[in-house]
N, C-alpha and C positions, 0 to 999 in steps of 0.2 A: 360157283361161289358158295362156300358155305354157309349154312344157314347157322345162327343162333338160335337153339331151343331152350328151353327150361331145363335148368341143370336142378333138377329137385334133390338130388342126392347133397347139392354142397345146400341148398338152402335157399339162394339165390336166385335172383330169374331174370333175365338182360335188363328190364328197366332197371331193378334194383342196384345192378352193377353198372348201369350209364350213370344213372342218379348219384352214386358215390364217385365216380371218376368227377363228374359235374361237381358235385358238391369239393372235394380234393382242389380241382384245378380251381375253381371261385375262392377256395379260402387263401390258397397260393398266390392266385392274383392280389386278393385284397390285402394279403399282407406283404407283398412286393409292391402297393401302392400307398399302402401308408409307412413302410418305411423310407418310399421316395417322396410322400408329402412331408414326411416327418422331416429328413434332408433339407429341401427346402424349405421349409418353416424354420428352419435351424437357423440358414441362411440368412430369412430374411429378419429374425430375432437378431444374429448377429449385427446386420446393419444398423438393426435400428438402437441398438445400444451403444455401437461404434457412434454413432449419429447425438444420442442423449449425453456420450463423455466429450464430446465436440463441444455440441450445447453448452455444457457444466464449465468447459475451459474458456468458449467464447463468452460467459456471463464474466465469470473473474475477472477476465481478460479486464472485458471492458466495467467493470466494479472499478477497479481498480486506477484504471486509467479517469473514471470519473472524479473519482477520490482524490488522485492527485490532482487535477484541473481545480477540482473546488479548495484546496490546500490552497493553489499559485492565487486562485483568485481573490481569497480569503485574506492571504496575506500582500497581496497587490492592495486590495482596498484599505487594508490597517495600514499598511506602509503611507499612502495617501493620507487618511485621516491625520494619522501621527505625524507626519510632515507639515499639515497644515497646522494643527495645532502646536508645533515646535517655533514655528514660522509667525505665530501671533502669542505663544508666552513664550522667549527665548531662555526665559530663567530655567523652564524644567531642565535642560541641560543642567546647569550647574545642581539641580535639585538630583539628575540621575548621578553625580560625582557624589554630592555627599553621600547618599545612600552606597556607592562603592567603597566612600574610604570607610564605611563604620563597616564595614567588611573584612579590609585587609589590615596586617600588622602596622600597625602605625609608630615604630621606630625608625628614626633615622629619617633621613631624605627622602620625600616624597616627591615624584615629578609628574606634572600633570601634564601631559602632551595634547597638544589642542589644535587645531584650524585656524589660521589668524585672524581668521574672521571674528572670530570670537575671545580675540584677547582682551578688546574693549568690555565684552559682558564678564568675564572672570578677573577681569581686574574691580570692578564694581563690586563683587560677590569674595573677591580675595579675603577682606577680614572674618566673615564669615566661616572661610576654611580655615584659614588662621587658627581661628579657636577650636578648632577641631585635631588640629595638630601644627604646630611651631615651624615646620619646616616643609613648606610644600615650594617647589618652584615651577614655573609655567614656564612650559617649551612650545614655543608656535613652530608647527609642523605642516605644510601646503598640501601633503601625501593625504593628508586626512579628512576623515569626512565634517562638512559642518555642522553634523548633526550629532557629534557628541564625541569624547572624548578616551585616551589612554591613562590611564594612572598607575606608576610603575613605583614599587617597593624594592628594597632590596632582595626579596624572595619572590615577589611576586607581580603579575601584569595582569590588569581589569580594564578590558575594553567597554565601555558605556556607548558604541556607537550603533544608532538605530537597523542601522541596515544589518550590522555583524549580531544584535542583539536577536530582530525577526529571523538570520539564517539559522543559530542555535534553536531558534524556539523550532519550526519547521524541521531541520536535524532531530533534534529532542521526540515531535511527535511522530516523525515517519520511522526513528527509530523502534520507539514503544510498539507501532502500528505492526513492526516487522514480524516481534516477536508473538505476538497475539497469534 
């Protein structure tokens, strides 16, 4: 078996030359171990951002689905109120006509399409519109809601009724909401 002696001529003496092979393969290791902790760490960064854009679309998600629930219920309860109150002053009815005809072109025939239920209260209220314009006639229609009325011009048709009036509004604001 050969021996290792001191090689004085190159400088070097066996520890000094184990000591750099030692030192060589240790740095070789440690950076064969941090770019496989580095890998991993990649990994598990990746998850956890895959994980936080999950988060980010399950918040919206349910943002949003909150926001609509509180829309329906918001307007569940105004519909209620406004019902009730329709229901003990039946005049607003005829108060939401007038406020449409000072709206539309008031030429010509005007036809107020109604519920028959409430032919008795707009015939009450009829001189009233009278002087608002000469020529309105009232068409009872069963199709419609009792909770308010059509009023049709020759150019033009203004629905007054509670229900079609709360779906506009709700339309109106989920539109606006969209664009935001």
């Amino acid at each position: 078996m050969p021996v290792i002696r001191d090689d004085t001529r190159i400088g070097k003496t066996a520890d000094h030359v184990e000591r750099e092979a030692y030192e060589r393969g240790f740095e070789a290791g440690e950076r064969a171990g941090m770019e496989m902790g580095l890998q991993k760490a990649q990994v598990v960064i990746d998850k956890i951002e895959a994980s936080f854009k999950d988060l980010a679309q399950l918040k919206e998600g349910l943002a949003a689905n909150i926001e609509l629930q509180c829309v329906e219920l918001a307007v569940d309860l105004a519909r209620k109120i406004l019902l009730k109150e329709l229901s003990l002053r039946p005049e607003l009815i005829t108060d939401m006509v007038r406020e449409a005809l000072l709206r539309v072109e008031r030429s010509g025939r005007i036809t107020i399409r109604i519920h028959p239920s409430l032919l008795d209260l707009f015939e009450r209220y009829k001189p009233d519109l009278l002087n608002m314009h000469p020529d309105i006639v009232f068409e009872p229609d069963a199709l419609l809601s009792p909770y308010g009325a059509v009023i049709i011009t020759r150019t033009e048709e203004v629905i007054t009724d509670l229900d079609e009036q709360l779906r506009t509004l709700v339309r109106t604001m989920t539109t606006g909401r969209q664009h935001d």
